[in-house]
Every structure is written in C-alpha cells, then in structure tokens.
C-alpha positions in Angstrom: -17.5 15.9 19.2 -14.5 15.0 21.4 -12.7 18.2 22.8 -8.7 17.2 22.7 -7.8 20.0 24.7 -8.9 17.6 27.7 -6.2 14.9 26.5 -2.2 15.1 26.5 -0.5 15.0 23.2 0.6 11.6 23.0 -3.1 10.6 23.7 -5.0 12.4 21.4 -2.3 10.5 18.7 -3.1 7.5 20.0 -7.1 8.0 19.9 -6.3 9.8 16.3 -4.7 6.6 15.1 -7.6 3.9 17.1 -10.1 6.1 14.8 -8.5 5.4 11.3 -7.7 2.0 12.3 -11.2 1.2 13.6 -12.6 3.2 10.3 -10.3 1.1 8.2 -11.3 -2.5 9.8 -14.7 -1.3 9.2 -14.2 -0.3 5.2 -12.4 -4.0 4.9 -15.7 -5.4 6.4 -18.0 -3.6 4.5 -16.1 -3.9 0.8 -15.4 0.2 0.7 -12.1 -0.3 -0.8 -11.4 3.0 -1.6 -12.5 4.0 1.8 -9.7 1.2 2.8 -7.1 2.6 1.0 -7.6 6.0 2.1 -7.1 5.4 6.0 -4.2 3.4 5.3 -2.6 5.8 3.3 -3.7 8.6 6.4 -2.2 5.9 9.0 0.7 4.9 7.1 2.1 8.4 6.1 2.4 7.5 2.6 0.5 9.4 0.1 3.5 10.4 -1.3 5.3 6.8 -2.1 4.9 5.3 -5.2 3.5 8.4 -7.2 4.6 8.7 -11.0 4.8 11.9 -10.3 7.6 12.2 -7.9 11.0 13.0 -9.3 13.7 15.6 -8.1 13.5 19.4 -9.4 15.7 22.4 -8.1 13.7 22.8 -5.0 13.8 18.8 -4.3 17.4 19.0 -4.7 17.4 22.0 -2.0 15.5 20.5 0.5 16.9 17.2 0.0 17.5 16.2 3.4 13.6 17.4 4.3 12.2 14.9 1.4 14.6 12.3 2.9 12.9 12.3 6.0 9.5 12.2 4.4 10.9 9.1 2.2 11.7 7.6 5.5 8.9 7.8 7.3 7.0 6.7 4.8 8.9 3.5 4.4 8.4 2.9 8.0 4.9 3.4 7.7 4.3 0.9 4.7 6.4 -1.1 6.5 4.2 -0.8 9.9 1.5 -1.5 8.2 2.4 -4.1 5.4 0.3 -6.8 5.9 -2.8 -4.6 5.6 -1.5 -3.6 2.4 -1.3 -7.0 1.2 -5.1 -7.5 2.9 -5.8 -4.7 0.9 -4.4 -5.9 -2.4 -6.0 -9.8 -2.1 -9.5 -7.5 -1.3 -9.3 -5.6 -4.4 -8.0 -8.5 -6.3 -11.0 -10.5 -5.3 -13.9 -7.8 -6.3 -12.1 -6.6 -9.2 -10.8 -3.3 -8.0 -7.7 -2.8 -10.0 -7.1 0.2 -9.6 -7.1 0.1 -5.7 -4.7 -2.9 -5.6 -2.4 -0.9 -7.5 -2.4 2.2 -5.9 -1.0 0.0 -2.5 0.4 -2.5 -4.8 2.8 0.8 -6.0 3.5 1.9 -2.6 3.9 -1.7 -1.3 6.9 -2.2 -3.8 8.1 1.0 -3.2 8.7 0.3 0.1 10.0 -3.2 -0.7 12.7 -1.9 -2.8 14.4 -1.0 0.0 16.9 -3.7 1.1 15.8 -5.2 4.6 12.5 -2.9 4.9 10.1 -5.9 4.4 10.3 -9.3 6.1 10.9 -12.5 3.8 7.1 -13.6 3.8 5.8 -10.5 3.2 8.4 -10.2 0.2 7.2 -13.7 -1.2 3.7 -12.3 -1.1 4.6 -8.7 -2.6 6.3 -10.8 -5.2 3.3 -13.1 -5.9 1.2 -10.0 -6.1 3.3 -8.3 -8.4 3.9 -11.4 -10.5 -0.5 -12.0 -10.6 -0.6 -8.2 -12.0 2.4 -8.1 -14.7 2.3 -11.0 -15.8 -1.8 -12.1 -16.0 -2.0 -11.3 -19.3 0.9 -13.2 -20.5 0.2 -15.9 -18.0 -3.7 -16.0 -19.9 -2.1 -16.5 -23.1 0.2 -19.2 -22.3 -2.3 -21.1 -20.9 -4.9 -20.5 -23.7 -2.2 -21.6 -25.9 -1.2 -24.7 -23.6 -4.5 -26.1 -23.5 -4.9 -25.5 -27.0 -1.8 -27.6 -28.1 -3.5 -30.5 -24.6 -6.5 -30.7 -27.6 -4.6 -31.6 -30.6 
C-alpha cells in the first residue's frame, strides 16, 4: 500500500486521479460496465447530476450557493470527461446494458443542457444518443409498418 504522507498534495491528486483513470481504461477493456460507470462518476464529480431525485427543499434553498458550486463542478467534470461518457454509452449500447447508458446518458444531458458546456460534435453525438433511446421504439414501429406497406 502506497503511504501518501511521502507525496505533496497536489501529487497524491494527481496519482488519485491516474488510479481511476487507469481502473476505468481497464473496466472499458474488459466489458465491466458498471465498474466503468463507477470511476467516471468518482473522476468526474458527478454522482449527483442527473438524479430524479434532486429537487430544492428548505435546506437546498438555504445553502443555495453551496449546491451551486457542487452543480458546477459537476458540469465541468462531465464536461472534462465527455467523450468517455459517450464511449461509455456506445459500450453499453453495444452489450445491451440499458441501464448503464442511461445512468451517463442522464448526466451527459444534464450537463449538455447547459448553453456552451459541450462542444458541437459532442452535442451531435449526445443528440444521436438520445434520439436512439427515446425514440427506438417508435423508430421500430415505423419501420415495421414501412416495410410492411414495401410488401403490398
């Protein structure tokens, strides 16, 4: 075990952050998803972002300026880390992992909401993604029903 009393501050942040990153390269690689989606949400600072859950009481209403930060440096973290999000979704996507791909497909989007947070590629891609999960159903119909008229 590594002793960080050895190491200055802004080192053993550094090595804290080389750990999840190699640990998360490593969960793409081997297909543990959930494993995936875990360190990003550890190196990304945003366990908190995109949760149904989240909503303003009394106490949020208080401490508004302390949530505010949190907000923001979550935002900043999706946004560090966006394209591994969208890695990320296209893995679960792939295996069949719904549940996965949403969980960073909510966050994602969350942090896309905000105006100028995500570039314009990573925007087409969010919206590609979001458009494959909404809309497959409707999208399976219409072209059960297309193909069916392409018979007659």
């Amino acid at each position: 075990m590594l002793n960080f009393f050895f190491f200055p501050c802004n080192q053993v942040i550094l090595l804290v952050y080389v750990i999840y990153r190699l640990e998360f390269d490593l969960a793409m690689q081997s297909n543990d998803l959930k494993r995936a989606l875990q360190c990003l949400l550890t190196m990304s600072n945003s366990r908190d972002i995109g949760q149904d859950g989240i909503g303003l009481d009394l106490n949020d209403i208080l401490n508004i300026t302390a949530k505010k930060e949190n907000i923001v440096e979550a935002v900043q973290g999706i946004v560090k880390f966006a394209r591994e999000f969208l890695d990320l979704i296209d893995a679960a996507d792939a295996t069949a992992q719904v549940d996965i791909a949403r969980e960073a497909l909510k966050r994602l989007a969350a942090a896309g909401s905000v105006k100028g947070a995500l570039q314009g590629h990573e925007l087409r891609r969010l919206a590609l993604c979001l458009a494959n999960h909404g809309e497959l159903t409707r999208l399976n119909v219409c072209t059960i029903i297309f193909l069916h008229f392409l018979e007659y």
